[in-house]
Biotite code that builds the C-alpha atoms (Angstrom):
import biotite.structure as struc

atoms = struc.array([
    struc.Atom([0.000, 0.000, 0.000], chain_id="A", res_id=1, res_name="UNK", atom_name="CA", element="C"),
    struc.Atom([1.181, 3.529, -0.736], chain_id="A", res_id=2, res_name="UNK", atom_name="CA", element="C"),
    struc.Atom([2.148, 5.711, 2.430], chain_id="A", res_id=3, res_name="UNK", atom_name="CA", element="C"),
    struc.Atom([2.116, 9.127, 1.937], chain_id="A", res_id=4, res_name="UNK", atom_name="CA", element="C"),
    struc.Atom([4.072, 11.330, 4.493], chain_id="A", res_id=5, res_name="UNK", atom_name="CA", element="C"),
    struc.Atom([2.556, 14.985, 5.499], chain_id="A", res_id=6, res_name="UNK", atom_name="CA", element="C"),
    struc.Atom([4.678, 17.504, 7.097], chain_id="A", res_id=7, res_name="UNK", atom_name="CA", element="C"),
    struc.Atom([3.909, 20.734, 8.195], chain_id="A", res_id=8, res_name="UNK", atom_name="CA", element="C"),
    struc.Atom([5.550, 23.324, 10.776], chain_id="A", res_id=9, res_name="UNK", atom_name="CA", element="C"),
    struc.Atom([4.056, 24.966, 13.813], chain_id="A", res_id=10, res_name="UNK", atom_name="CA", element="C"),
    struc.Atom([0.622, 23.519, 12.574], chain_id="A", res_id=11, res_name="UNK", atom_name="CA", element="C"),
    struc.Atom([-0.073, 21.815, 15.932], chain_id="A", res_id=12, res_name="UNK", atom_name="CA", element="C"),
    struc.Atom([0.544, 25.347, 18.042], chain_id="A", res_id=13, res_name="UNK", atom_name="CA", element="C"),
    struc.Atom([-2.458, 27.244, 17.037], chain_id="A", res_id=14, res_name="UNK", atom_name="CA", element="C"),
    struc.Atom([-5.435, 24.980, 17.866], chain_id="A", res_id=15, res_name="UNK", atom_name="CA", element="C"),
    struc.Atom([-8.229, 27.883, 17.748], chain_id="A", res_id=16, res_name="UNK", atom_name="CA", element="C"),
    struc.Atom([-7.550, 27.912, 14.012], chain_id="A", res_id=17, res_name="UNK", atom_name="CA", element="C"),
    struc.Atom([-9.855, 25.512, 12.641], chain_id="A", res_id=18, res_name="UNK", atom_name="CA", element="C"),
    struc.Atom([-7.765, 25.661, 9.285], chain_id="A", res_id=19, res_name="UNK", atom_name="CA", element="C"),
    struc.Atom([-4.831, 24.973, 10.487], chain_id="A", res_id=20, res_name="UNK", atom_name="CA", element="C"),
    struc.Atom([-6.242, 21.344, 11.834], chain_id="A", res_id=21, res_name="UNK", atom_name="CA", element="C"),
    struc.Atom([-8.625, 20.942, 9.705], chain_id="A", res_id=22, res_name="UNK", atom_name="CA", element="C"),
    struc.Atom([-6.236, 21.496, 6.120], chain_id="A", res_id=23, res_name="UNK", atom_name="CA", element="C"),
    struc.Atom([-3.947, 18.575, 6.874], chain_id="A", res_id=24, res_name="UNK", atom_name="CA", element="C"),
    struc.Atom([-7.135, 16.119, 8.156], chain_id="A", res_id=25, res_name="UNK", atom_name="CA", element="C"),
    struc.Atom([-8.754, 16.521, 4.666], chain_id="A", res_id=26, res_name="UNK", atom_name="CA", element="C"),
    struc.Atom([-4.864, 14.944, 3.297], chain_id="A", res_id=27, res_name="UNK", atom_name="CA", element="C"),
    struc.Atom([-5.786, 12.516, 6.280], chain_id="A", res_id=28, res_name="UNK", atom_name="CA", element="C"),
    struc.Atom([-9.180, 11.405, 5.452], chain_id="A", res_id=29, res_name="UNK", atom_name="CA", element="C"),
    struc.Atom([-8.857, 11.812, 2.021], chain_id="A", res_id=30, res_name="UNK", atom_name="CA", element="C"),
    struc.Atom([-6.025, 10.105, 0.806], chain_id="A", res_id=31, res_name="UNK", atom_name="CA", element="C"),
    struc.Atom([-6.939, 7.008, 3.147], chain_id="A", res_id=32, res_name="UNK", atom_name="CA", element="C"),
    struc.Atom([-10.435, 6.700, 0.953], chain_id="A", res_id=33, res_name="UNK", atom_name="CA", element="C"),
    struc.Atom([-8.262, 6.444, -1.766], chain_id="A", res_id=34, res_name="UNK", atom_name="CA", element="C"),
    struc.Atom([-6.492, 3.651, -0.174], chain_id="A", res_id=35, res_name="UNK", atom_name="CA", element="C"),
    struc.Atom([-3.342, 5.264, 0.865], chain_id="A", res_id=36, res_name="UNK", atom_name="CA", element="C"),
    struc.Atom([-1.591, 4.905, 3.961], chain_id="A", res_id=37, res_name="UNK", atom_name="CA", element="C"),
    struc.Atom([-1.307, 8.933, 4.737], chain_id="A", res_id=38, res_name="UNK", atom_name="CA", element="C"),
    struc.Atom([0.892, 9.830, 8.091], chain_id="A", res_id=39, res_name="UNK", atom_name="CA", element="C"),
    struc.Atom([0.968, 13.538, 9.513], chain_id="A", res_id=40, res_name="UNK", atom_name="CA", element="C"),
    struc.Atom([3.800, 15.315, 10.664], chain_id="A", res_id=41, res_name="UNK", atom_name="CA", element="C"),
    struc.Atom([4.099, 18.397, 12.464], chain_id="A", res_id=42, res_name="UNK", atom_name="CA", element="C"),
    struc.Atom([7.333, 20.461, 13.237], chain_id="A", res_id=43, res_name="UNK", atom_name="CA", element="C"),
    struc.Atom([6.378, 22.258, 16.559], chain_id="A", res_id=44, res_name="UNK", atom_name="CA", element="C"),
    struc.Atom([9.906, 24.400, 18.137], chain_id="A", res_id=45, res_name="UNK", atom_name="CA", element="C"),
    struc.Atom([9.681, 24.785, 21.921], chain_id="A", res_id=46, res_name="UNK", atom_name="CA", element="C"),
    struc.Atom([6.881, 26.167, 23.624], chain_id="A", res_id=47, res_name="UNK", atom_name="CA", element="C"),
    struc.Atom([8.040, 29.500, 25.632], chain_id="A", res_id=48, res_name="UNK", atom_name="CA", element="C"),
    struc.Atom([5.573, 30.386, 28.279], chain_id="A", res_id=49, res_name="UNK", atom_name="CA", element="C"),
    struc.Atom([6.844, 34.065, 28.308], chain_id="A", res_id=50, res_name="UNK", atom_name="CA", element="C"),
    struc.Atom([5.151, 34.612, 24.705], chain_id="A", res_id=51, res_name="UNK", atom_name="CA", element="C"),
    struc.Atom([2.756, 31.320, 23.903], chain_id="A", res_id=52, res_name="UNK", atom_name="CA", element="C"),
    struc.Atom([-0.506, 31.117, 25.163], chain_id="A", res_id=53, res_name="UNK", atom_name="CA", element="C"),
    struc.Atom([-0.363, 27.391, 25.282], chain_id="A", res_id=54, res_name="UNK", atom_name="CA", element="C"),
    struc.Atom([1.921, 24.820, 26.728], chain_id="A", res_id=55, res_name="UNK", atom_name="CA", element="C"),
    struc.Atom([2.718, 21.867, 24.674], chain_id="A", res_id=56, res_name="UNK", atom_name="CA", element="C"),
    struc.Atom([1.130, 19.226, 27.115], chain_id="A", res_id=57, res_name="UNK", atom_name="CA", element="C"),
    struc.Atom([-2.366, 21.609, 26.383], chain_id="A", res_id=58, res_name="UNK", atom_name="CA", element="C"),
    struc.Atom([-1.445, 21.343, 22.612], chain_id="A", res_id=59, res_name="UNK", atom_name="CA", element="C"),
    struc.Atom([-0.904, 17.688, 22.397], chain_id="A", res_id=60, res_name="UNK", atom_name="CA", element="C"),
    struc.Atom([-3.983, 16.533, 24.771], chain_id="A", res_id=61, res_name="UNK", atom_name="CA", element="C"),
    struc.Atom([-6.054, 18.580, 22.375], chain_id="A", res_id=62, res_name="UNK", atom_name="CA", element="C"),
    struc.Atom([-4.398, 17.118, 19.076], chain_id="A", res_id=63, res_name="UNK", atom_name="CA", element="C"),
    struc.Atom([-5.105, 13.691, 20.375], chain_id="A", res_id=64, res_name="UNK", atom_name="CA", element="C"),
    struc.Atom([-8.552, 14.628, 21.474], chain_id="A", res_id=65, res_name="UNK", atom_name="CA", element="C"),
    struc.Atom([-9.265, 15.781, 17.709], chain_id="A", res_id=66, res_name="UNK", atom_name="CA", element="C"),
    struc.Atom([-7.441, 12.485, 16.235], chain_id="A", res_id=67, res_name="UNK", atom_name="CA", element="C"),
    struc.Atom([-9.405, 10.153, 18.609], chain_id="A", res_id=68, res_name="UNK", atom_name="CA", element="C"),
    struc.Atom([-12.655, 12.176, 17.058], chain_id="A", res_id=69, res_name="UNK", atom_name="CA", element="C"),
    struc.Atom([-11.918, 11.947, 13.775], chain_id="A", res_id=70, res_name="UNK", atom_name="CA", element="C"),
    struc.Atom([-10.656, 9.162, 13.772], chain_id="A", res_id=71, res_name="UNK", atom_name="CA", element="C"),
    struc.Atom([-6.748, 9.297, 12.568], chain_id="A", res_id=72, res_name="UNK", atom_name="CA", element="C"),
    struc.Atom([-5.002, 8.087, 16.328], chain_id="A", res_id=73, res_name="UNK", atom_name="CA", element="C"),
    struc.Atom([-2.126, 6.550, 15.440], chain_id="A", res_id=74, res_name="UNK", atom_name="CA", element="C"),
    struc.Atom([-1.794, 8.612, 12.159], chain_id="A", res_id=75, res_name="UNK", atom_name="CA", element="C"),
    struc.Atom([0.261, 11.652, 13.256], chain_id="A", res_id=76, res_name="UNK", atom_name="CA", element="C"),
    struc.Atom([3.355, 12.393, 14.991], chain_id="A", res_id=77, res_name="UNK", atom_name="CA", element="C"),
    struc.Atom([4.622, 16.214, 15.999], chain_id="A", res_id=78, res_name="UNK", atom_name="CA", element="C"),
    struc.Atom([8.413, 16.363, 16.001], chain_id="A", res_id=79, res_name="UNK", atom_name="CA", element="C"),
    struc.Atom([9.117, 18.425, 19.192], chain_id="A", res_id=80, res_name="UNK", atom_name="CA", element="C"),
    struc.Atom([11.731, 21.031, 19.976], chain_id="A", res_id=81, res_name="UNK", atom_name="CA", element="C"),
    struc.Atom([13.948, 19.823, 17.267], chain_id="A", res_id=82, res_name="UNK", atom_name="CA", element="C"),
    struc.Atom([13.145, 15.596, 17.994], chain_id="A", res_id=83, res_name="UNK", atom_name="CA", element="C"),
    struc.Atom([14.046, 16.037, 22.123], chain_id="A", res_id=84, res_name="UNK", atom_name="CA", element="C"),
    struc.Atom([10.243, 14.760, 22.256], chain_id="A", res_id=85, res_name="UNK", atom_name="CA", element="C"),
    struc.Atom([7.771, 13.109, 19.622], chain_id="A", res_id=86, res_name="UNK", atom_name="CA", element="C"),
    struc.Atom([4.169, 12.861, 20.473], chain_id="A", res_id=87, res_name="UNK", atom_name="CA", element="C"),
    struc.Atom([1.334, 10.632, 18.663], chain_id="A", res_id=88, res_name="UNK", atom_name="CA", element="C"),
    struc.Atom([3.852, 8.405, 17.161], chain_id="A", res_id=89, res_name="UNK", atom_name="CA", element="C"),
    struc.Atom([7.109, 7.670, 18.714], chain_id="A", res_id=90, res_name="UNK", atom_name="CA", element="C"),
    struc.Atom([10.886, 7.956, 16.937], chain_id="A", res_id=91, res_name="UNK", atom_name="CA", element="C"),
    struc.Atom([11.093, 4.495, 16.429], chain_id="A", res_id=92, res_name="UNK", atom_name="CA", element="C"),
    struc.Atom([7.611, 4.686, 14.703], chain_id="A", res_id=93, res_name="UNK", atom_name="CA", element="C"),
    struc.Atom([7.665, 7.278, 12.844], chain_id="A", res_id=94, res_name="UNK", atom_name="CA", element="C"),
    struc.Atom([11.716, 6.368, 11.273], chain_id="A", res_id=95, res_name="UNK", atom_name="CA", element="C"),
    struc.Atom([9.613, 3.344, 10.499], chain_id="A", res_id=96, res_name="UNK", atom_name="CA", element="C"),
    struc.Atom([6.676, 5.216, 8.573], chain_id="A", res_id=97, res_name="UNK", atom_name="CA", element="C"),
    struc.Atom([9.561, 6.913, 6.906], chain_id="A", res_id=98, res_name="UNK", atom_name="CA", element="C"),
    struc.Atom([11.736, 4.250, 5.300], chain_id="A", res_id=99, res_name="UNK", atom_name="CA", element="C"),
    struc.Atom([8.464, 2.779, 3.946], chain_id="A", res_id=100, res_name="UNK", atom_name="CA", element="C"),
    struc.Atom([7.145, 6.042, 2.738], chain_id="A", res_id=101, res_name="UNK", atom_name="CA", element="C"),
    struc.Atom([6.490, 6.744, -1.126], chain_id="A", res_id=102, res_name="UNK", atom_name="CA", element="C"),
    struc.Atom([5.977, 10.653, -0.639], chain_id="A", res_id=103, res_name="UNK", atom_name="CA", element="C"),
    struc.Atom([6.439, 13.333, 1.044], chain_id="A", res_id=104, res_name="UNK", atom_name="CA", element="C"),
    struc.Atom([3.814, 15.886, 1.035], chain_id="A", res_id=105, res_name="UNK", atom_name="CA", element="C"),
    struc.Atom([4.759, 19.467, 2.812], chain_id="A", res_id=106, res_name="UNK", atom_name="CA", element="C"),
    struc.Atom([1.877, 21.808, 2.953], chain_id="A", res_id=107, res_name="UNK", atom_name="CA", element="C"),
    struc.Atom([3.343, 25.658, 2.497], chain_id="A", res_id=108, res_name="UNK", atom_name="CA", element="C"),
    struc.Atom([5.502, 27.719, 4.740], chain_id="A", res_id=109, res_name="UNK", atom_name="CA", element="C"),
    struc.Atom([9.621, 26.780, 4.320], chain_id="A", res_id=110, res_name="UNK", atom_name="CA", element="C"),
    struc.Atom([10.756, 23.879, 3.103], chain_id="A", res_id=111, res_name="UNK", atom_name="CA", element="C"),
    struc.Atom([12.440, 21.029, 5.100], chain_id="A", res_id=112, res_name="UNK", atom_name="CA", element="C"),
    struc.Atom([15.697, 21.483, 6.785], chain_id="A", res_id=113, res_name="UNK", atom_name="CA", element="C"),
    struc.Atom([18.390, 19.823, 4.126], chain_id="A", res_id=114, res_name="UNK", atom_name="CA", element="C"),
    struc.Atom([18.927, 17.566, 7.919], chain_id="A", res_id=115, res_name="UNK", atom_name="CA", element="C"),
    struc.Atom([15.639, 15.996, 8.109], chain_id="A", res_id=116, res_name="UNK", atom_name="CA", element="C"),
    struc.Atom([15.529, 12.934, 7.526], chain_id="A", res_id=117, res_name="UNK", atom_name="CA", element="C"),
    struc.Atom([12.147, 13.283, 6.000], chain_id="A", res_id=118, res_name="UNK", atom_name="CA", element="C"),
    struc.Atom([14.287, 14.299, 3.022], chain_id="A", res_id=119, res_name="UNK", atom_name="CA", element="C"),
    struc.Atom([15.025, 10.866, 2.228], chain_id="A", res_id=120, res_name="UNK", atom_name="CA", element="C"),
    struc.Atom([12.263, 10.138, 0.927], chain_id="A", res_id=121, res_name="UNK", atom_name="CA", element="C"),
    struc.Atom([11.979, 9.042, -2.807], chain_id="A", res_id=122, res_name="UNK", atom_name="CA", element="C"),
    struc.Atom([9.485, 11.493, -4.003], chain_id="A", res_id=123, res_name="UNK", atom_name="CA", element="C"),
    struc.Atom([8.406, 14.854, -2.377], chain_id="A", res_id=124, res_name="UNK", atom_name="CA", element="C"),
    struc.Atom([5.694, 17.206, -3.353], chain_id="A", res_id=125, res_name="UNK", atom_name="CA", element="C"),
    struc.Atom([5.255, 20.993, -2.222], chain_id="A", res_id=126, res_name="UNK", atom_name="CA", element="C"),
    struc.Atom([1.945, 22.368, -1.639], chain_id="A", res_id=127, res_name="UNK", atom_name="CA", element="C"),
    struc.Atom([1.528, 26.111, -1.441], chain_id="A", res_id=128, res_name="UNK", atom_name="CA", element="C"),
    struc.Atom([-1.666, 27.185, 0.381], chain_id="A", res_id=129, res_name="UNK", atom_name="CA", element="C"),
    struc.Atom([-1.308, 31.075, 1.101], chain_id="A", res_id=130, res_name="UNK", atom_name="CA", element="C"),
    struc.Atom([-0.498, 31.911, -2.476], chain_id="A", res_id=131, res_name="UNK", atom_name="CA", element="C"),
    struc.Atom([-0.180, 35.441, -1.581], chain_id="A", res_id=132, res_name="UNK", atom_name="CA", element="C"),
    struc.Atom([2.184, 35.260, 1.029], chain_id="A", res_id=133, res_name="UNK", atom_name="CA", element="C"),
    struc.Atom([4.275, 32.473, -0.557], chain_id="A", res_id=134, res_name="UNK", atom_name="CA", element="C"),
    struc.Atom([4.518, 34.000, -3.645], chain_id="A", res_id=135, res_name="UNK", atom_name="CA", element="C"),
    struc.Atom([5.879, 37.042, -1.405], chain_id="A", res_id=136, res_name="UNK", atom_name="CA", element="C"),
    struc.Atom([8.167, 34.710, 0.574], chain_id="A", res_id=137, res_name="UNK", atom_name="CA", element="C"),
    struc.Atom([9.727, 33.526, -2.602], chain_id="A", res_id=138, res_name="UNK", atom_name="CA", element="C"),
    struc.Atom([11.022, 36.837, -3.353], chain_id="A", res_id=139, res_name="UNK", atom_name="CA", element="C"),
    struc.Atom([12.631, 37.643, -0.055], chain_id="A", res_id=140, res_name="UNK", atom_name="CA", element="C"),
    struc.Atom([14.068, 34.340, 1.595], chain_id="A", res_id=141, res_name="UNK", atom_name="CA", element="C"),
    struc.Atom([14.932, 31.004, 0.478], chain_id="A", res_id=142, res_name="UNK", atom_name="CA", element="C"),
    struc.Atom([12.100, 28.902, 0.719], chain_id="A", res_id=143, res_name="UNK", atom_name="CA", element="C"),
    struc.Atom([13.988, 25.820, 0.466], chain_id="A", res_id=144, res_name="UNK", atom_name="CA", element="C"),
    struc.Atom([11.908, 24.366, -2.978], chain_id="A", res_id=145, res_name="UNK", atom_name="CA", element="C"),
    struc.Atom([14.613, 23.319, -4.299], chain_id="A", res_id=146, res_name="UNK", atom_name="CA", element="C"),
    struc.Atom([14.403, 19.692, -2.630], chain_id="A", res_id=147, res_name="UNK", atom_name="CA", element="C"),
    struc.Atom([11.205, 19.128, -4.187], chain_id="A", res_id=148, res_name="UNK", atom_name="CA", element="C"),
    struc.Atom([9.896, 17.008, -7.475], chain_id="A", res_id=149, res_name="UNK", atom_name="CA", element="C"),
    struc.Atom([6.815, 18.948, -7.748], chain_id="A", res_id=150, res_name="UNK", atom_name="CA", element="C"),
    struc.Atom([5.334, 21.944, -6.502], chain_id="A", res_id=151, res_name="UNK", atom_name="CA", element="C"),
    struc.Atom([1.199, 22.765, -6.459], chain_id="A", res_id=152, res_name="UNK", atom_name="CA", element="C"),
    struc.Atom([-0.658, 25.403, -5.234], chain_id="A", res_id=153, res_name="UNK", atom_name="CA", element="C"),
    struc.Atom([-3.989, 26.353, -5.074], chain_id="A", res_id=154, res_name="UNK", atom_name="CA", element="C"),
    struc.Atom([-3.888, 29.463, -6.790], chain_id="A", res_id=155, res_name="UNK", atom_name="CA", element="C"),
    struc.Atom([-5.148, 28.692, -10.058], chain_id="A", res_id=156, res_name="UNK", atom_name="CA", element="C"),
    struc.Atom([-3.925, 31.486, -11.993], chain_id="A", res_id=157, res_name="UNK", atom_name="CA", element="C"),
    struc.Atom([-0.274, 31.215, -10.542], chain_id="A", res_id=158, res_name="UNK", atom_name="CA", element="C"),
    struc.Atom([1.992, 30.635, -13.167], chain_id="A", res_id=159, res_name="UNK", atom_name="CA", element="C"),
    struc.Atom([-0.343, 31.098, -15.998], chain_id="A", res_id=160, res_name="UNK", atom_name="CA", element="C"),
    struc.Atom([-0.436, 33.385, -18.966], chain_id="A", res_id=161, res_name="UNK", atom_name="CA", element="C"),
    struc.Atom([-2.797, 36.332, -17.155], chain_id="A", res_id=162, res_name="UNK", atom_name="CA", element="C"),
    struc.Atom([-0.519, 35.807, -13.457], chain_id="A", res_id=163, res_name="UNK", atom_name="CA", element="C"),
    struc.Atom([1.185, 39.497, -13.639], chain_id="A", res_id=164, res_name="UNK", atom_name="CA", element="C"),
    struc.Atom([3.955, 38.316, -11.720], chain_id="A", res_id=165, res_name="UNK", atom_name="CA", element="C"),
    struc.Atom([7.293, 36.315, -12.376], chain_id="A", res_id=166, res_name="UNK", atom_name="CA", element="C"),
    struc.Atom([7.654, 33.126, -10.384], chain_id="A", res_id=167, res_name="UNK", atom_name="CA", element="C"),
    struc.Atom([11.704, 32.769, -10.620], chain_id="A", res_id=168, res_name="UNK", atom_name="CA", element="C"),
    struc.Atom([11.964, 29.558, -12.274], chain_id="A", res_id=169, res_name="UNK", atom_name="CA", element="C"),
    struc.Atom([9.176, 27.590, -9.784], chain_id="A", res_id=170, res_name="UNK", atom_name="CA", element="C"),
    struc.Atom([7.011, 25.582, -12.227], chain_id="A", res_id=171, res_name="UNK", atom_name="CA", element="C"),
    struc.Atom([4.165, 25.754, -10.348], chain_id="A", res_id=172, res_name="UNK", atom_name="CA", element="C"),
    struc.Atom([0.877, 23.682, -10.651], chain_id="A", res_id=173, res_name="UNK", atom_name="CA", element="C"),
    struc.Atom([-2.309, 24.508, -9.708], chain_id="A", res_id=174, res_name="UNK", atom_name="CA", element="C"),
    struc.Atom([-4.434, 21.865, -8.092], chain_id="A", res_id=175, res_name="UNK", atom_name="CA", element="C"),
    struc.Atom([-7.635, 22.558, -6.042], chain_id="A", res_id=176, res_name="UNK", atom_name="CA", element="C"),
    struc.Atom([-7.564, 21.983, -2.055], chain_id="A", res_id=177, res_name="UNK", atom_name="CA", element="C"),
    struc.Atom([-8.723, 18.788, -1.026], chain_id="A", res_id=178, res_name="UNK", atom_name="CA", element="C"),
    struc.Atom([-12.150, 18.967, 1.202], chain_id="A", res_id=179, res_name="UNK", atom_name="CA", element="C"),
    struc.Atom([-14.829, 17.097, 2.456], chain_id="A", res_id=180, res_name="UNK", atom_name="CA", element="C"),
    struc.Atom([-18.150, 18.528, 1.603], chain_id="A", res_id=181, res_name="UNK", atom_name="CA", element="C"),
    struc.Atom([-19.909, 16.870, 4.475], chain_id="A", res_id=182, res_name="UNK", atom_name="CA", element="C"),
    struc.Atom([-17.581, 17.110, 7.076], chain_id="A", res_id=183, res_name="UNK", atom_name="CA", element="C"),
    struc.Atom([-15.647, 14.324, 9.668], chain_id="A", res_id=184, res_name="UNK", atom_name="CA", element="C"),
    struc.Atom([-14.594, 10.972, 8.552], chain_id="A", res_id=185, res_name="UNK", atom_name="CA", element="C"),
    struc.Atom([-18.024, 9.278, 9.056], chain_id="A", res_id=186, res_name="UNK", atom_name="CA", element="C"),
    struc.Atom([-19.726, 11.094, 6.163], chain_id="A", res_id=187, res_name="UNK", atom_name="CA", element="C"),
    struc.Atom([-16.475, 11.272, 3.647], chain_id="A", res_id=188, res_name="UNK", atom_name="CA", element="C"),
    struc.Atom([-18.369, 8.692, 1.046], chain_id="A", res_id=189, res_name="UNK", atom_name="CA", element="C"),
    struc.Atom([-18.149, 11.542, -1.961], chain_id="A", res_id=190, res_name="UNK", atom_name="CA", element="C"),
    struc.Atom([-14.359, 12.546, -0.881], chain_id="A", res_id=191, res_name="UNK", atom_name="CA", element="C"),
    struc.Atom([-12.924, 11.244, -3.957], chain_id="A", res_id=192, res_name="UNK", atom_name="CA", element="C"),
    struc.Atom([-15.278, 12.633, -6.129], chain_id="A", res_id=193, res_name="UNK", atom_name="CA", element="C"),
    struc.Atom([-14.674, 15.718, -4.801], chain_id="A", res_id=194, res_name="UNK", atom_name="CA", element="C"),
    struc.Atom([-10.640, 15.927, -4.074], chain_id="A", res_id=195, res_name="UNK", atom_name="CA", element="C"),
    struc.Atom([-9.931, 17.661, -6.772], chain_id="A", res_id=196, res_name="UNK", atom_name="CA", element="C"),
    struc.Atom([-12.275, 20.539, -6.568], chain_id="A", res_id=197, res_name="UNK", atom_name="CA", element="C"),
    struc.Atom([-11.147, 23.904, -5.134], chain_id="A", res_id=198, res_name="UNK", atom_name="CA", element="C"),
    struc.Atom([-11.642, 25.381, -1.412], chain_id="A", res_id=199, res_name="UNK", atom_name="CA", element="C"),
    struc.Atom([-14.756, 27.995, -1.176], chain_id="A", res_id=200, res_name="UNK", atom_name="CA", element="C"),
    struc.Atom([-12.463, 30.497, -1.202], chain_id="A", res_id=201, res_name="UNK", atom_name="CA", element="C"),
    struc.Atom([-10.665, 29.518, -4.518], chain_id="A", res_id=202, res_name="UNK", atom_name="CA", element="C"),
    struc.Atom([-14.368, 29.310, -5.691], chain_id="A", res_id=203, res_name="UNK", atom_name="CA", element="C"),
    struc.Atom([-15.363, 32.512, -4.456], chain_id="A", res_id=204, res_name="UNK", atom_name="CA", element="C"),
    struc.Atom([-12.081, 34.148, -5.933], chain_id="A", res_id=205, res_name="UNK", atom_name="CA", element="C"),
    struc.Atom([-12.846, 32.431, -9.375], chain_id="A", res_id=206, res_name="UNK", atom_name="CA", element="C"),
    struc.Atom([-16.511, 33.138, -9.512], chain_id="A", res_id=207, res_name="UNK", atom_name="CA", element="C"),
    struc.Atom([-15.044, 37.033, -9.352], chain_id="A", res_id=208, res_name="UNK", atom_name="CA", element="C"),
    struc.Atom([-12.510, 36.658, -11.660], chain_id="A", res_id=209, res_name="UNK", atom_name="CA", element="C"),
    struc.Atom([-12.912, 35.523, -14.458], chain_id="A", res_id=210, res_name="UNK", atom_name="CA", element="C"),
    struc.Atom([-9.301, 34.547, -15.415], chain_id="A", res_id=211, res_name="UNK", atom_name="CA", element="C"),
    struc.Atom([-8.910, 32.668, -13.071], chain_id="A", res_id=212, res_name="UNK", atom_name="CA", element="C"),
    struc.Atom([-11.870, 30.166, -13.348], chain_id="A", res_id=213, res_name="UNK", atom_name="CA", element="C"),
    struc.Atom([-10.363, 26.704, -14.233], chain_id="A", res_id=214, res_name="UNK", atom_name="CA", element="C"),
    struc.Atom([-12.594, 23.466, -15.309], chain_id="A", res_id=215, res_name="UNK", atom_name="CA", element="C"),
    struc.Atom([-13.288, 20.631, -13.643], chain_id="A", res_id=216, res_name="UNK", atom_name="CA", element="C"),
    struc.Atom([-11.390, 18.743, -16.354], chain_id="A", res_id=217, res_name="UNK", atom_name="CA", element="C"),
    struc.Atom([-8.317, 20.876, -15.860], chain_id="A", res_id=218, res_name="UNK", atom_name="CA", element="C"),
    struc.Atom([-8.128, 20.467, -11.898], chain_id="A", res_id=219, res_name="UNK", atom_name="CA", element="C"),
    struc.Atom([-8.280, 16.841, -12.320], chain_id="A", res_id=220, res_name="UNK", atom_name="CA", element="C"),
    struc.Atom([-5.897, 16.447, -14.909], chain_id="A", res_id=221, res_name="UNK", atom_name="CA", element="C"),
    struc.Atom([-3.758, 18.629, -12.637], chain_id="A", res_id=222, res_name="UNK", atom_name="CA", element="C"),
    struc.Atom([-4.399, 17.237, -9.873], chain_id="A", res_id=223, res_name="UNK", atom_name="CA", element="C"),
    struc.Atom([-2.321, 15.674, -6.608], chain_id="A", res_id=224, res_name="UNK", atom_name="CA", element="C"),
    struc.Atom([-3.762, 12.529, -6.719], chain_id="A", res_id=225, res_name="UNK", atom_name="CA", element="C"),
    struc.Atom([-3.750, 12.093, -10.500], chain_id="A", res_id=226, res_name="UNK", atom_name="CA", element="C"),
    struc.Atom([0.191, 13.182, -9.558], chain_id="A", res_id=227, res_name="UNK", atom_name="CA", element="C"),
    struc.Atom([0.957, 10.433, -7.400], chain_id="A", res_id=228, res_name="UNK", atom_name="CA", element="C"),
    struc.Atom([-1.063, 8.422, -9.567], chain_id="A", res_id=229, res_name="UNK", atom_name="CA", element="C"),
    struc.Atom([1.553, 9.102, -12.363], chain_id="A", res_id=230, res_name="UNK", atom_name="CA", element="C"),
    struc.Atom([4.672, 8.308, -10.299], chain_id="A", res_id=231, res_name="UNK", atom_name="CA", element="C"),
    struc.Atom([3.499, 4.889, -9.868], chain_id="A", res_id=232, res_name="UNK", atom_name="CA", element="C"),
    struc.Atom([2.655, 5.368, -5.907], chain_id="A", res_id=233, res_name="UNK", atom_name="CA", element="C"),
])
């Protein structure tokens, strides 16, 4: 079976922001309805109680609270304070989950530290998700893209003919963001049908402009399941 690793960064330290839970559970439920094995990884630095509202034992009782209710315990693993501490999945698992892993799938912000050893994996994919700030990022810092096969985003006029801006040598493809029309895991029965199709706000953006309004045809063909699909994953 096809194991798909997903790693974010910091993900796990705002849980008030239903997006920043709910993006990466969408990968989660989704990908497993298409039968692949789909692991999540989050890179969360040390807590600092002078400045965070939370403490990490608050963060991770709540993460496992939300993966026991969805349904995905035993499906993540957040890489603490540089790998002193791993929660959800231990070391040993999760160096486990990576040798047998087919991709690597990073939603947006930097890329991977050269170091990690989430690196080593055969095939990675980079999905941008705040076009406007990452196509701002890329013009200031290195983003570290360079360590990737592929990179998506859900912008679907980045990179095309009527996208004002130069993206300095990124190929980038658009592909719509995964979601679940009906909600939690137990009423995901039209996820596949609907992978593919873009986030209501990428359909509320394209039903006001029109250059940017993209086929259903087009987003699948696009796609990063059709992707993976095409690497023989």
């Amino acid at each position: 079976m096809t194991t798909v690793i997903i790693a974010t960064q910091q993900w796990t330290s705002w849980p008030e922001y239903a997006g920043s839970t709910w993006v990466p559970i969408q990968y989660l439920i989704g990908l497993g309805r298409l039968g692949v094995t789909a692991i999540w990884v989050d890179h969360l630095r040390r807590m600092d109680p002078r400045s965070d509202v939370h403490g990490v034992e608050y963060l991770m009782n709540h993460l496992e609270a939300t993966a026991q209710g969805l349904g995905f315990q035993g499906r993540y693993c957040v890489v603490y304070d540089g790998g002193r501490r791993h929660f959800g999945l231990d070391r040993g698992e999760l160096t486990d989950r990576m040798l047998e892993a087919d991709l690597l799938l990073a939603l947006s912000g930097r890329g991977l530290d050269p170091a990690s050893p989430l690196t080593r994996i055969p095939r990675r994919a980079y999905v941008d998700m705040d076009p406007g700030f990452t196509q701002a990022w890329t013009r200031q810092v290195d983003m570290g893209l360079d360590g990737f096969d592929v990179l998506f985003t859900v912008g679907a006029n980045v990179g095309g003919r009527d996208f004002r801006l130069p993206t300095p040598g990124i190929d980038w493809r658009p592909s719509g963001s995964p979601r679940s029309p009906t909600g939690g895991q137990g009423n995901t029965s039209r996820w596949t049908q609907r992978i593919t199709e873009e986030s209501a706000t990428s359909s509320s953006v394209s039903s006001r402009c029109p250059s940017r309004q993209t086929s259903r045809s087009r987003w699948r063909s696009r796609s990063i399941p059709t992707t993976i699909a095409s690497w023989g994953c």
